[in-house]
Each structure stands twice: as structure tokens, then as C-alpha cells.
Backbone as CSV, one residue per row, in Angstrom:
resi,resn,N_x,N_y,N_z,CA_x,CA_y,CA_z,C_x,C_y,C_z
1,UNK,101.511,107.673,15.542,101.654,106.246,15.431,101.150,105.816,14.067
2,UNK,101.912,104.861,13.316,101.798,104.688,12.086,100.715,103.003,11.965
3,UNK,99.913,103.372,11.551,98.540,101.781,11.707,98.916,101.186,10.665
4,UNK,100.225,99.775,11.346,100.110,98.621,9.996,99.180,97.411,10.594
5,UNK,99.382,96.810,9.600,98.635,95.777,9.590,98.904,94.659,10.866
6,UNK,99.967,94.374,11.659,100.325,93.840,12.451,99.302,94.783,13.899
7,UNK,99.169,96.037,13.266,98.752,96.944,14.862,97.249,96.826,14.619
8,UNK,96.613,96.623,12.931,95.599,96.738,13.104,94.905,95.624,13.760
9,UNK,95.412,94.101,13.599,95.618,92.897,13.915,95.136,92.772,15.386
10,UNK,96.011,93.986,15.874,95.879,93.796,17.538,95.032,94.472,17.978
11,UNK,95.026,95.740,17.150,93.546,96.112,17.946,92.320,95.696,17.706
12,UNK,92.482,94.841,16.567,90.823,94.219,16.932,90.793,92.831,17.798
13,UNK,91.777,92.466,18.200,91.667,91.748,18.727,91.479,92.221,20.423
14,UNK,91.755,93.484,20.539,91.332,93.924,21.927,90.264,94.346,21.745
15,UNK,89.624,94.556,21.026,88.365,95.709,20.511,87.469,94.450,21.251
16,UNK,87.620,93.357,20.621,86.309,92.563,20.783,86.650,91.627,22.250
17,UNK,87.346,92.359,23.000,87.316,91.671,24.622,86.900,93.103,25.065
18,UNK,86.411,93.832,24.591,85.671,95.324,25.397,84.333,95.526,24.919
19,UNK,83.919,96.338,25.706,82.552,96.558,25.996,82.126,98.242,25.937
20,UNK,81.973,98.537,24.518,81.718,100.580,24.546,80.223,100.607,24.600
21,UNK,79.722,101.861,25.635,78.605,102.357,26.150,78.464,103.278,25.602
22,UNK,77.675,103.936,24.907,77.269,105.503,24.510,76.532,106.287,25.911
23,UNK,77.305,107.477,26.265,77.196,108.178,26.582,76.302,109.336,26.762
24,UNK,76.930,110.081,25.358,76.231,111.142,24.981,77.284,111.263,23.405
25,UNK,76.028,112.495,22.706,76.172,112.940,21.551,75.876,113.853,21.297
26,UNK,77.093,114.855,20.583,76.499,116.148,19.659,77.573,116.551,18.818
27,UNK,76.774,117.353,18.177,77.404,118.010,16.883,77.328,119.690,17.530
28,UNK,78.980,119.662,17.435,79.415,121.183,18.285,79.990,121.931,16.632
29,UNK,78.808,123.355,16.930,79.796,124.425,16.324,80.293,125.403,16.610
30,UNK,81.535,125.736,16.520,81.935,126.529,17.491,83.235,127.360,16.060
31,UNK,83.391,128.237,16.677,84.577,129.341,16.471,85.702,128.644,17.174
32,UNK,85.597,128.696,18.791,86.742,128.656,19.696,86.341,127.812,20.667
33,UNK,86.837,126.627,20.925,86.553,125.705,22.270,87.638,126.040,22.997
34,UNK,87.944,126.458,23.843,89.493,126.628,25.272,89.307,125.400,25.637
35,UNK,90.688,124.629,25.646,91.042,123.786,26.396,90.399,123.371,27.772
36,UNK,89.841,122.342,27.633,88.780,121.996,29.071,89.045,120.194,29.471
37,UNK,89.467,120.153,30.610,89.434,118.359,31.121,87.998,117.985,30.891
38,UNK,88.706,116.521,30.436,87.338,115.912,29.668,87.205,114.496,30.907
39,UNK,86.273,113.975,31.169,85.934,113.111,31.981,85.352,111.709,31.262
40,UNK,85.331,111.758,29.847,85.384,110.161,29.617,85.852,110.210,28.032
41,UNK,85.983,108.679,27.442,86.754,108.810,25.849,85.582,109.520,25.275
42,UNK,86.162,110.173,24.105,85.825,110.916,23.141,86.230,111.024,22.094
43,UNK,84.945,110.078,20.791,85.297,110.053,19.505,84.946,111.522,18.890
44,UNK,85.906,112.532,17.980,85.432,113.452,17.172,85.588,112.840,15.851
45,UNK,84.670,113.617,15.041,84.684,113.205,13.938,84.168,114.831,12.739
46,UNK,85.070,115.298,12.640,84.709,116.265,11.429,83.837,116.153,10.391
47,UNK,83.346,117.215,10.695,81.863,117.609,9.818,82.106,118.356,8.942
48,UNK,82.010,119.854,9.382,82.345,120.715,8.075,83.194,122.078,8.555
49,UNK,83.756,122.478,7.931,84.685,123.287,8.124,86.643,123.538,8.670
50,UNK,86.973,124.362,8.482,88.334,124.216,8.717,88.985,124.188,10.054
51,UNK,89.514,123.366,10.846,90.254,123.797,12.411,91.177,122.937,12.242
52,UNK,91.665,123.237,14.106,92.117,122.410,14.562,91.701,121.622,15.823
53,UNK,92.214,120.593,16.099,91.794,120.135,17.720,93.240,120.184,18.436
54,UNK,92.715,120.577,19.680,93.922,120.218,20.553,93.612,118.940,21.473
55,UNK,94.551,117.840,21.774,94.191,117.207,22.454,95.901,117.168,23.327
56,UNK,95.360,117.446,24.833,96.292,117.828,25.499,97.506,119.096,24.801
57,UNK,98.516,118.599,24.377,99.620,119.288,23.674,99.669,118.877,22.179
58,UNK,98.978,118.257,21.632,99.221,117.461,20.641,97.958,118.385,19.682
59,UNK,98.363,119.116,18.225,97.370,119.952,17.093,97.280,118.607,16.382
60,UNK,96.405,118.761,16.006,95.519,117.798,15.167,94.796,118.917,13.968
61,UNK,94.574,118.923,12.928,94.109,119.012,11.441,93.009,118.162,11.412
62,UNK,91.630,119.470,11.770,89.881,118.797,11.874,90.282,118.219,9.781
63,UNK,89.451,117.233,9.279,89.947,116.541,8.043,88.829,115.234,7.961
64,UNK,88.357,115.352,6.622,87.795,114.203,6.726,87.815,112.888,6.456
65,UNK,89.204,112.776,6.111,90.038,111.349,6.592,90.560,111.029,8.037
66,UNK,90.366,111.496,8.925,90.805,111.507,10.276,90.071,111.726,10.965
67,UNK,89.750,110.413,12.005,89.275,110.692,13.204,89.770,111.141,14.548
68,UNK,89.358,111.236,15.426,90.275,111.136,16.983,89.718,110.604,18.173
69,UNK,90.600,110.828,19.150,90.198,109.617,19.988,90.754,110.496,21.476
70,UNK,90.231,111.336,21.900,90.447,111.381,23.586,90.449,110.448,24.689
71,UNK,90.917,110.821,25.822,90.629,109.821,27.092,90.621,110.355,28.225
72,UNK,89.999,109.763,29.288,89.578,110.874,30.421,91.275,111.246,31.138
73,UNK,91.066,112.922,31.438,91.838,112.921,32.176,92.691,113.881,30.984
74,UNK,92.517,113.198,29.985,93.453,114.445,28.641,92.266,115.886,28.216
75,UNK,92.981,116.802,28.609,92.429,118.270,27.599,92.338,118.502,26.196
76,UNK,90.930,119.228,26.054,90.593,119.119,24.181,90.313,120.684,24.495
77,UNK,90.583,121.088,22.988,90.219,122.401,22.482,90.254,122.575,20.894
78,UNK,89.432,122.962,20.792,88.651,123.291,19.195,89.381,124.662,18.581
79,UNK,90.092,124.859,17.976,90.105,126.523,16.917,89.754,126.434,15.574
80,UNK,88.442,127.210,14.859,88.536,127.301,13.179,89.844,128.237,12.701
81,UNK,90.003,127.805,11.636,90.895,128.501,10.760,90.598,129.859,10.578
82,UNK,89.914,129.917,10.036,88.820,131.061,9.669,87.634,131.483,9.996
83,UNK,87.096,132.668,9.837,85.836,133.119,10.416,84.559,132.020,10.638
84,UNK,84.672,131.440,9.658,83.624,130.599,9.950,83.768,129.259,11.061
85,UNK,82.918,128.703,11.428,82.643,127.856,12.638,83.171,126.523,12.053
86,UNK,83.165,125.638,13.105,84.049,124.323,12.831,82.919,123.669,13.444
87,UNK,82.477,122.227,12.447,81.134,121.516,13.238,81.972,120.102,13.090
88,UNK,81.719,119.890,14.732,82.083,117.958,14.588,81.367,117.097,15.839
89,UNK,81.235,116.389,15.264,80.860,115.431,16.298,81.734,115.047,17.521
90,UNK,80.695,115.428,18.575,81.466,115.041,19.766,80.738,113.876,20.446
91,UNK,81.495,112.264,20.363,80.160,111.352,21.351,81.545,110.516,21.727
92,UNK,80.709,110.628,23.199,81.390,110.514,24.447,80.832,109.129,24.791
93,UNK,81.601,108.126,24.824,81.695,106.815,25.529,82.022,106.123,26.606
94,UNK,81.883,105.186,27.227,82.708,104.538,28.489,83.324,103.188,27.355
95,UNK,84.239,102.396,28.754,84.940,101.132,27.697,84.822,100.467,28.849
96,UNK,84.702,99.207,28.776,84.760,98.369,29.780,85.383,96.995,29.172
97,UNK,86.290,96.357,30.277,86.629,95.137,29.890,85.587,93.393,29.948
98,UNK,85.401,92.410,29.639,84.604,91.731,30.107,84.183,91.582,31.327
99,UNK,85.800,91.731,32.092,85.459,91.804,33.559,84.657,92.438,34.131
100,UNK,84.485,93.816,33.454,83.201,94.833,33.671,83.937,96.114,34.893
101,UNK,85.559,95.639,34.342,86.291,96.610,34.867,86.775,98.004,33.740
102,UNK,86.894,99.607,34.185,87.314,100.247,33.328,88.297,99.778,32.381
103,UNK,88.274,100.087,31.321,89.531,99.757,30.109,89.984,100.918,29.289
104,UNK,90.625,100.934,29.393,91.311,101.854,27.982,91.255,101.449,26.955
105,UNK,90.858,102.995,25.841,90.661,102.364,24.411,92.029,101.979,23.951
106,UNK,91.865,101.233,22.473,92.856,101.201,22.314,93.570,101.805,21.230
107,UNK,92.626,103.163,21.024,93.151,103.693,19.695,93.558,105.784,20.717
108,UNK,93.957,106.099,20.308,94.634,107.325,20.507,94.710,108.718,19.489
109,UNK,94.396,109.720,19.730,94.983,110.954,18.867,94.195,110.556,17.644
110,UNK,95.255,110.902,16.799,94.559,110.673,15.487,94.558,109.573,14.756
111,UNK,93.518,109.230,14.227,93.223,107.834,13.671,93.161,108.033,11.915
112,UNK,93.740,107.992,10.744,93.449,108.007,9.194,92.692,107.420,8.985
113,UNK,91.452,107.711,8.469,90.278,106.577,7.835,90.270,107.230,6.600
114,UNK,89.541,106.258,6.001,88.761,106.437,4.812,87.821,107.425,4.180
115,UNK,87.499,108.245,3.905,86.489,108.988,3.886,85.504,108.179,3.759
116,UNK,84.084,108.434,5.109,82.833,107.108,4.574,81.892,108.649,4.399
117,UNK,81.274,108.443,3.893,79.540,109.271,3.806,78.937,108.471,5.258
118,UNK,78.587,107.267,4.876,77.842,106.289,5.914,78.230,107.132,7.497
119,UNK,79.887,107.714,7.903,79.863,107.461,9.056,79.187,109.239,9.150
120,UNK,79.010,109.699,8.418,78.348,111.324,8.931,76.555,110.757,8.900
121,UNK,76.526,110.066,8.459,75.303,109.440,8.643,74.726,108.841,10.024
122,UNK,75.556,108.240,10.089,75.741,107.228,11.546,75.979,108.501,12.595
123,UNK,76.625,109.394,12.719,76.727,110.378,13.641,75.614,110.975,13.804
124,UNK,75.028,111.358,12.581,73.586,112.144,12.846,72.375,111.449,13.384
125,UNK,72.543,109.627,13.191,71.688,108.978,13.839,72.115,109.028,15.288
126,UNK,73.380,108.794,15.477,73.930,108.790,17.035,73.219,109.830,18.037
127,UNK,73.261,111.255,17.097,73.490,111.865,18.107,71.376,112.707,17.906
128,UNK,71.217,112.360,17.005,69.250,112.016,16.893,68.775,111.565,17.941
129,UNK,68.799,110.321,18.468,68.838,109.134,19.237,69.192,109.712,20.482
130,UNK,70.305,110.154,20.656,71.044,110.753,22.174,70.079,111.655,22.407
131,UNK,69.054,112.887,21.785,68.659,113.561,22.211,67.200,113.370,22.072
132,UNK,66.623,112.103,21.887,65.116,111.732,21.847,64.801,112.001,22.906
133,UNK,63.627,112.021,23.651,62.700,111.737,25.061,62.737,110.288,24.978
134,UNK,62.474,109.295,23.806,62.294,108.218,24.366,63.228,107.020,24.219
135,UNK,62.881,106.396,25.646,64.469,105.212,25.666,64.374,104.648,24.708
136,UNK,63.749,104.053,24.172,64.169,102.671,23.274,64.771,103.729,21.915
137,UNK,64.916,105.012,21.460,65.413,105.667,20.909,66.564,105.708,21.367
138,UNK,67.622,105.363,22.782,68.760,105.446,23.298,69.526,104.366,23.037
139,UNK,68.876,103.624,23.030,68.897,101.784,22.550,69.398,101.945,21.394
140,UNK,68.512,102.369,20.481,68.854,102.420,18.650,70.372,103.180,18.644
141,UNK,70.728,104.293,19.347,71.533,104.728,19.345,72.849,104.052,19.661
142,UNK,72.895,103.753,20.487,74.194,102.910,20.892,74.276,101.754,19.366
143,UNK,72.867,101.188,19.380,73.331,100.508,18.166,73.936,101.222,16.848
144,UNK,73.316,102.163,16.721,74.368,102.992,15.492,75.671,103.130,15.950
145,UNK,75.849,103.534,17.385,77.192,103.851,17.845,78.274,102.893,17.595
146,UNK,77.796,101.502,18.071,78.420,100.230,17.209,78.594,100.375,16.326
147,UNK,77.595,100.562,15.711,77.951,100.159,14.122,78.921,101.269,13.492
148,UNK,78.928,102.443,13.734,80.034,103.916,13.517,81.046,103.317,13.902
149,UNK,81.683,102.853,15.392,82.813,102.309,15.318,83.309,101.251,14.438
150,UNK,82.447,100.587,14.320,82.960,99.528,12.826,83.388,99.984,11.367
151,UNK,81.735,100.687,11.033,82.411,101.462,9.853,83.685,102.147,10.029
152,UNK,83.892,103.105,11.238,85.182,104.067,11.322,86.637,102.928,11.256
């Protein structure tokens, strides 16, 4: 799907009648992920190294202009190119509508961004935060998590 300006238009205009929860967070390195059902959305975001993602049937090119976007119910799988390991962020969200009913995101597959520094930043706070002992460290997190989806 090609993001003009008419689509970007609309998705923020759904963006801000929803409600994203952080989940969980990590930074996976791996050689080989096998295809596994995933049980809620899932932003990746490439870190370092060469792969691919699978999401359902669909190869994706790990890249650091491109994000992605899973949803429950679709299959992901990780392959590096080469010997070496593929590291990306995996943080797993819920979406809710105001109603405080499930929602679907509204972005899909692969997303073209910008290259930010800020958002490998924001991931490493995300996923810091996700693995503290203490709550109000879970708190901060989601707030970075916000703020990553904005920057992204």
C-alpha cells in the first residue's frame, strides 16, 4: 500500500479515536525465528543486521527505513541473510477504541519511515522500562511507547 497524503490524513485521524497499551518489549536476536501465531499487534523495528520478516505470506526486507506492523491472529518469522544474527525490536501492544472496545490498527505490513536515531532510542527506553521490577518504570514506558509511535 502506497502512503499518500490523503491516507496519511486518515490515519491520523483514526489514530487519535484509539487507545495503544504497551504490552511488552524486546530486542530479539536471532539467526532463525519459524513462523509462530502471534496473539496481539506487533510493532518491529530493525536494529542491526541483515533479514527478512515474514508476516503471514508476505517477505518483508528487515531496513532501516521501514517499519512493520503485525496483528493478532497473523504469523511472523524472522531469517538473517547471513551468518550473523538479525536484532529488532519486538513491542507488542493492545488498541482499543474510545468505546474501550478492541480496534484494529490502522497501519499494516510495511510502513516507509524516515530513518530517526531518536526512534532506536525510544525502543531501548521502551523496552528498559518493560523489563524494570518497578511499576512506575512501566508507566515511563508506555510513555516512550507513545511517544515512538509519533516519532515513527
Amino acid at each position: 500500500m502506497e502512503y499518500t497524503p490523503d491516507h496519511t490524513q486518515s490515519v491520523q485521524n483514526i489514530l487519535n479515536d484509539l487507545w495503544l497499551k504497551l504490552q511488552s518489549a524486546e530486542l530479539i536476536r536471532v539467526g532463525k525465528m519459524e513462523q509462530q501465531l502471534i496473539e496481539s499487534h506487533i510493532l518491529f523495528v530493525s536494529k542491526a543486521g541483515e533479514g527478512r520478516l515474514m508476516i503471514d505470506f508476505h517477505d518483508y526486507r528487515l531496513r532501516p527505513d521501514a517499519i512493520h506492523f503485525a496483528y493478532p491472529g497473523q504469523t511472523i518469522g524472522v531469517f538473517a541473510e547471513s551468518e550473523k544474527e538479525v536484532e529488532l525490536y519486538a513491542v507488542r501492544f493492545a488498541v482499543l477504541e474510545d468505546t474501550k472496545t478492541a480496534a484494529v490498527f490502522p497501519l499494516a505490513g510495511e510502513v516507509p519511515v524516515y530513518p530517526e536515531p531518536k526512534a532506536l532510542l525510544l525502543c531501548d527506553l521502551v523496552t528498559a522500562c518493560f523489563r524494570s521490577d518497578q511499576p512506575l518504570e512501566h508507566f515511563r514506558g508506555q510513555s516512550a511507547f507513545l511517544e515512538l509511535m509519533y516519532v515513527l
